[in-house]
C-alpha positions as CSV (number, residue, x, y, z in Angstrom):
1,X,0.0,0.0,0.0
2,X,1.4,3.6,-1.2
3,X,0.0,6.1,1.3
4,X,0.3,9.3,0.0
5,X,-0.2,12.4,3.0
6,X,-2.1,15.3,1.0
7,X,-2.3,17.0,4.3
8,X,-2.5,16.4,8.1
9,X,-6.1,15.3,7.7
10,X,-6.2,13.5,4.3
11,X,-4.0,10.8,2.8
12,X,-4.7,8.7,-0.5
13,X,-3.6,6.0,-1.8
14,X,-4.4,3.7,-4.9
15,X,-7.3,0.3,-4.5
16,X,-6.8,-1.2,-1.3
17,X,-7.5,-4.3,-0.3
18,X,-9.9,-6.0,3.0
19,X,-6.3,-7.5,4.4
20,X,-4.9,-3.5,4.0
21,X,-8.0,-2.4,6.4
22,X,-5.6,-3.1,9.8
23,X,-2.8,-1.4,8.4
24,X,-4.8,1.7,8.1
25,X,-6.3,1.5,11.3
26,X,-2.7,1.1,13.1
27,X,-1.6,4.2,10.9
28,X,-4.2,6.3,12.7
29,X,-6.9,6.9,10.4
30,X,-10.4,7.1,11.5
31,X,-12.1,7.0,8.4
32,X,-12.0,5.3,4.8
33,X,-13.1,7.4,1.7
34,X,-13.7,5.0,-1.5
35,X,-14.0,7.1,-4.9
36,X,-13.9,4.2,-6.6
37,X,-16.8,3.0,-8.7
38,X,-17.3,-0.8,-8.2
39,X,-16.4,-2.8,-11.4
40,X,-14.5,-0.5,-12.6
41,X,-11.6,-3.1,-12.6
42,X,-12.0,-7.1,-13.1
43,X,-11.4,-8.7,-9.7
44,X,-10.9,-5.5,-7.2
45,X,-12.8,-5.6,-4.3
46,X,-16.7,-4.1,-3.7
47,X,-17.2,-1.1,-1.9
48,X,-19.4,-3.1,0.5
49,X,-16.3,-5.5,0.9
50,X,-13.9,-2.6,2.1
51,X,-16.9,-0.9,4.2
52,X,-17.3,-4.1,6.2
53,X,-13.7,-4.5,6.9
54,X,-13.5,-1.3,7.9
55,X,-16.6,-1.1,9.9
56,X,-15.3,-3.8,11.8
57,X,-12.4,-2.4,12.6
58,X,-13.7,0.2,14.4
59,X,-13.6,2.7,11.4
60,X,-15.9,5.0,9.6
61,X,-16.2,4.4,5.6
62,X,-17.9,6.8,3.1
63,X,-18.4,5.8,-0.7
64,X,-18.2,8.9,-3.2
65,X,-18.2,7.1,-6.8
66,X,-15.7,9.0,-8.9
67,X,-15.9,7.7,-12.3
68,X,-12.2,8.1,-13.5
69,X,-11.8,11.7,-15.8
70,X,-15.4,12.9,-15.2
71,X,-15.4,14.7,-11.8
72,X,-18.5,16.5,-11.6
73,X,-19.7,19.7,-9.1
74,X,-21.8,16.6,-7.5
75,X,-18.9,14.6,-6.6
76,X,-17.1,17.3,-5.2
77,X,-20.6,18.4,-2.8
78,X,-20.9,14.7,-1.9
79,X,-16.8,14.3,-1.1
80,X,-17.0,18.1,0.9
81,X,-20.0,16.7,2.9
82,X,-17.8,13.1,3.8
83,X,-15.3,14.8,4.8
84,X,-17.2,17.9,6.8
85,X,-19.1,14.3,9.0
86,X,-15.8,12.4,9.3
87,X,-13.7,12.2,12.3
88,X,-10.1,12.4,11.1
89,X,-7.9,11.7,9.6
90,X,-9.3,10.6,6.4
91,X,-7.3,7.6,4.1
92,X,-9.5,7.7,1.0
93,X,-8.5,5.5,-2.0
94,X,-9.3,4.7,-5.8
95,X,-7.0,2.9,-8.8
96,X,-4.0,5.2,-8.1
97,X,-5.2,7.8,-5.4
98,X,-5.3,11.1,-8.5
99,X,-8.8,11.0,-8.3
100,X,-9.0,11.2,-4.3
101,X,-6.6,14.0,-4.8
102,X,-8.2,15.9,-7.1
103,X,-11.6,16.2,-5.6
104,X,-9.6,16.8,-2.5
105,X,-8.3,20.0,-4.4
106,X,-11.7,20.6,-5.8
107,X,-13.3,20.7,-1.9
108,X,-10.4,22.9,-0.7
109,X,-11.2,25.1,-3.7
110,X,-15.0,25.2,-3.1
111,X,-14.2,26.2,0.4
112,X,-12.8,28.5,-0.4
């Protein structure tokens, strides 16, 4: 797992996996962000998969389907609001992390 720290409340990396969930929790995160739309890769694991992992462990999860190069004002709303009812910090993923660190740009922008 490549954690990448975007701040000192937000981190992203690319697809995790259910084995990856104690990891996170031992790094310190309190909540899991998946922008990843399910199926959009043969074989990776369900959003349901990784929120019940992390559920169990104690965590918060969030899904905010990104589909990959098509970002919309929506997406951006819906990630601002995950992030506003979060406890932090917040490890969100998706295939390489750009598109958890893009809408994290896009939130920081709409804030202003």
């Amino acid at each position: 797992m490549n954690i990448r720290q975007i701040s000192d409340a937000y981190s992203v990396s690319p697809q995790i996996s259910v084995e990856d969930v104690a990891a996170i929790k031992a790094a310190g995160f309190k909540s899991v962000i998946c922008n990843r739309p399910d199926n959009e890769d043969p074989g990776q694991p369900s959003a349901g998969e990784i929120k019940a992992a992390v559920e169990a462990a104690g965590l918060e999860f969030r899904w905010v389907p990104v589909i990959s190069g098509q970002m919309t004002a929506q997406n951006v709303e819906d990630q601002a609001e995950a992030l506003d009812a979060l406890p932090g910090p917040v490890f969100a993923y998706c295939r390489s992390g750009t598109r958890c660190t893009n809408l994290y740009a896009a939130v920081r922008q709409l804030k202003g």
